[in-house]
N, C-alpha and C positions, 0 to 999 in steps of 0.2 A: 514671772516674778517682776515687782517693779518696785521701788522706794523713790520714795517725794514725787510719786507720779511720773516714774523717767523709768522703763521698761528695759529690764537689765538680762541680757541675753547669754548664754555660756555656752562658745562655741563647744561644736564638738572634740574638736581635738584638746581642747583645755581640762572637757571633762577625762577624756582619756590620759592624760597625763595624770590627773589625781587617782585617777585610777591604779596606774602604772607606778605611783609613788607611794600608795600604801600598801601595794603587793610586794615591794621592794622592799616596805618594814617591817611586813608578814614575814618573811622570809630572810630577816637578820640580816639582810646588806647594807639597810644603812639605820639610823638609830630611830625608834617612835620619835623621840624630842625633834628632829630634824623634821621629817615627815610634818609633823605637828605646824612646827616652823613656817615652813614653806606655805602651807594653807592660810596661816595666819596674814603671810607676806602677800597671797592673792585679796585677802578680806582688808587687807592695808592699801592693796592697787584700787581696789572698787572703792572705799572710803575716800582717795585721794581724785578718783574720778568723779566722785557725787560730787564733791568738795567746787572744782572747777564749776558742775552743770549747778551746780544752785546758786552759784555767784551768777554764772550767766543768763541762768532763768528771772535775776533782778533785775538784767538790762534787760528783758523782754525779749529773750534767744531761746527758741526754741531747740528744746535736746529730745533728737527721734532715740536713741536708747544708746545704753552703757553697752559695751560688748566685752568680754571677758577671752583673753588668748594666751597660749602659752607664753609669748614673748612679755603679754600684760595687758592691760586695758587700754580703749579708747572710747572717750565720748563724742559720738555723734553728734555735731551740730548742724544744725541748718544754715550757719554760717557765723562767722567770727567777727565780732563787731572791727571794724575800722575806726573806732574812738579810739587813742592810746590811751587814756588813762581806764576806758573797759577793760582792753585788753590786758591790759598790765593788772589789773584785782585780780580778772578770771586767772589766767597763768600764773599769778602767785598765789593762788589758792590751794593748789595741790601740795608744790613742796612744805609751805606751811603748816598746811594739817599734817604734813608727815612729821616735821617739827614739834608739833606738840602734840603729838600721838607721843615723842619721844621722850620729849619733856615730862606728859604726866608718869609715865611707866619708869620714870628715872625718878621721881618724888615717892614712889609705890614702892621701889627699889630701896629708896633710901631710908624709908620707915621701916621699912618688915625687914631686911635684910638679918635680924639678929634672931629672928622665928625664923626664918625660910630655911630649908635644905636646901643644900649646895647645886643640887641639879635645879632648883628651882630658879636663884638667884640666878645661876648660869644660864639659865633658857629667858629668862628676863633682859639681863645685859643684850644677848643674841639679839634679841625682840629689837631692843635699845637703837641697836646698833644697823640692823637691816633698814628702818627708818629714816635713820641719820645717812645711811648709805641712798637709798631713793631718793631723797631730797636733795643731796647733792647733784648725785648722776641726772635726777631733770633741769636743777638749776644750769648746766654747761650750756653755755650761750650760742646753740644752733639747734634747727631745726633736726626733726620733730618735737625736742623737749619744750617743756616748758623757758626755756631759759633763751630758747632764741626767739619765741615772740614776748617776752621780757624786751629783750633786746630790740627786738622791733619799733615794742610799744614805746618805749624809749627815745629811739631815733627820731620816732613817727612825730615827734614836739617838735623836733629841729627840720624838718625836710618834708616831700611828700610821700604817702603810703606807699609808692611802687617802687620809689629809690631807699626807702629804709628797709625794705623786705630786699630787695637789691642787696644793699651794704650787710646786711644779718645772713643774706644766704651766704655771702661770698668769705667772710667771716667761719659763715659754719663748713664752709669747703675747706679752707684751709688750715681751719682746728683738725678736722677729718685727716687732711693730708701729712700732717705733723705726728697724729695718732697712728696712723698706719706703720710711718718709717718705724716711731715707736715702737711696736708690737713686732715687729721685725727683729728686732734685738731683746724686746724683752718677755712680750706676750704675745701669741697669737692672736688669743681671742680682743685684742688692742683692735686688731684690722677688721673685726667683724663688725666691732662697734663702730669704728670707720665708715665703712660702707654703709652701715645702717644710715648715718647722719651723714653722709654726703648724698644719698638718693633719698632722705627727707628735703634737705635741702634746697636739691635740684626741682621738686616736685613740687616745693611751696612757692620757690618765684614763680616756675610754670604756669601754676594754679592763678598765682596774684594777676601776673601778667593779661594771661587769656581774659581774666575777671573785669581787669580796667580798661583790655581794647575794647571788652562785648558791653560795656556798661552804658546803661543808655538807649540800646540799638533793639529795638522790638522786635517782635514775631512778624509782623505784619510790615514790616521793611525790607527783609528779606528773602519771605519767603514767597513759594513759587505761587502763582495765582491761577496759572491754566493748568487742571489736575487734571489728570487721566486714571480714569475709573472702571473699574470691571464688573459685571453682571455675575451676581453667582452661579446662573447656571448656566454660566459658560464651561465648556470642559475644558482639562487638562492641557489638551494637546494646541485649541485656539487658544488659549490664555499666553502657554510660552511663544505661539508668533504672532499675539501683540507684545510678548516683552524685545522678542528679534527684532520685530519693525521700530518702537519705539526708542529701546535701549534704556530702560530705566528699571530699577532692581526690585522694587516694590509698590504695588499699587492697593490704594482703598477699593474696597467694595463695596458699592451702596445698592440697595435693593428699596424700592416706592422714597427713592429723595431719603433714605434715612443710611448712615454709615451700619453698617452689620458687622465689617472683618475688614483685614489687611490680608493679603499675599505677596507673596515673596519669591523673584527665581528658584528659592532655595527650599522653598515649599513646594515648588512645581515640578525641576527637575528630583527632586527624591522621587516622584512619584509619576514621573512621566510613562512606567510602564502601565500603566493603570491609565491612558492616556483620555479617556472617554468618559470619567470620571468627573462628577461638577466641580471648581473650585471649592463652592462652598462645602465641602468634606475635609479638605486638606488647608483653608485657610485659618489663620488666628481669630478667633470670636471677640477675644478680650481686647480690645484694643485701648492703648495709651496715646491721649490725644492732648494736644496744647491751645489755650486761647491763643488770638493773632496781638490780646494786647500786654501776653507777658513778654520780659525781656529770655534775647536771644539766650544767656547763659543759663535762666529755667531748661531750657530746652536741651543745650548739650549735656546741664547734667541728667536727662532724663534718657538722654540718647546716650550718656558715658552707663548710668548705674543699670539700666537691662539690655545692653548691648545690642542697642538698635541703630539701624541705619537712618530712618527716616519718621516722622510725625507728622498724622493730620490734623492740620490745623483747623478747630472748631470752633466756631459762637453761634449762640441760640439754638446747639442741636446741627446747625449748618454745617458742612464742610467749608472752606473759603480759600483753603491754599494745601501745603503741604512745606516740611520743612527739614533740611537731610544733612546731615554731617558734612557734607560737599560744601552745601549753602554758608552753612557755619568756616569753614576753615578757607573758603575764597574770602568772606568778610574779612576775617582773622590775618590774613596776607593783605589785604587791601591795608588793613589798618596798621599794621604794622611799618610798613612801606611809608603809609602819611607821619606815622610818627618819629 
């Protein structure tokens, strides 16, 4: 399923909850109108996440897909403009549609209310009011919401982009910290929303950070130049004592100058009883490779999102280096250190 061309995914567990919540009104625990409700407030989270990706599909941001979770929705970008005044439309574009999502339903209210039944008006208001309730809760000015790259975007006029995500994180910690004692005395769930936004938080400067040491710093700068390569039909048992002699966790395999597969200790030893056995049986076929002339942070998030250790680095088909998490986070301490 996609709308405005932006591919709108529904985890599993999200669909299991509607699931779980109309069994719930099968069976008189809680009210149809609620159940009803609830649905509607997910059809109000995906409206509120189009809302954001079509603002930012005008600055020319690419959105890989809406994802749909019990907790709520998130839109996928490929990355979040560093203009403030981008980012300040994008991120006020959700609580705004929820705003006049609440607006129109309260003009619709206040015309028919003298025709309506009373459960109907009453499920309107609820409507009303869930809205008005969203739109606040993203506007709070910390990270994940919308309301702390408000904040950011804000900042980001007076200062530069790594010390206004700075000052908006440490903001959103300490709203976080005040929330919890909060919840302590009056609500529990005060502290869940706590911790939600204090490890948003912490994970946006992270993010910012890593993004403006690696910025600039190519593939082809850091990565390793002398690769050590494997024949596929080496077996099992020589391939793990070249990985003893050499000590490195993964190696390409090319067969006639052309890459075929990647293997991995972890590929080897599973299978070490089998020890006579050719790599090429137990290696990866599909491999994920990087030019030498993208920047280094393509690559960690390519090495964050399929949980790999290391990339061969290719142009024209070539191998030309290799490039490994190691690589990346020795950079990452160098630069930090110069700064």
């Amino acid at each position: 399923m996609s709308v405005l061309g932006i591919p709108i995914k529904l985890d599993i567990t999200f669909l299991l909850l509607i699931l779980f919540i109309y069994l719930l009104a099968y069976f008189n625990i809680i009210p149809l109108q609620l159940a009803i409700l609830i649905t509607l407030l997910f059809v109000t989270v995906l409206i509120h996440e189009l809302s954001h990706s079509y603002v930012a599909q005008n600055y020319g941001v690419e959105i890989k897909r809406i994802v749909l979770l019990p907790i709520g929705g998130v839109a996928q970008m490929s990355e979040m403009p560093k203009e403030p005044r981008q980012e300040l439309f994008i991120s006020l574009a959700g609580p705004l549609t929820n705003f006049a999502i609440a607006a129109l339903f309260y003009l619709i209210l206040l015309f028919t209310v003298a025709f309506l039944p009373l459960f109907a008006t009453t499920f309107i208001r609820d409507f009303i009011l869930v809205n008005v309730v969203l739109a606040v809760f993203n506007l709070i000015p910390a990270f994940p919401m919308d309301g702390g790259r408000i904040l950011r975007a804000i900042l980001a006029n007076r200062m530069d982009f790594v010390r206004a995500t700075e000052l908006s994180a440490s903001i959103g910690k300490g709203l976080a910290f005040f929330m919890a004692i909060a919840g302590i005395f009056f609500n529990i769930f005060l502290i869940l929303i706590a911790i939600f936004i204090y490890i948003g938080a912490d994970q946006e400067y992270k993010s910012t950070m890593i993004s403006s040491l690696l910025e600039g710093i190519l593939v082809k700068n850091i990565m390793s130049k002398e690769v050590k390569t494997f024949d596929p039909n080496l077996t099992i048992e020589e391939a793990l004592n070249e990985i003893f002699k050499y000590k490195h966790m993964g190696y390409p395999v090319m067969e006639n100058d052309k890459l075929v597969g990647i293997v991995t200790f972890e590929d080897l030893s599973a299978n070490k009883d089998n020890k006579d056995a050719e790599i090429r049986e137990v290696m990866t076929k599909e491999v994920l490779t990087i030019s030498s002339n993208e920047e280094v942070i393509s690559a960690l998030e390519k090495l964050n999102k399929y949980d790999l250790g290391r990339l061969p680095v290719v142009d024209d088909h070539k191998i030309v280096g290799i490039i490994s998490k190691t690589d990346i986070l020795r950079v990452l301490n160098l630069m930090r250190k110069k700064a």
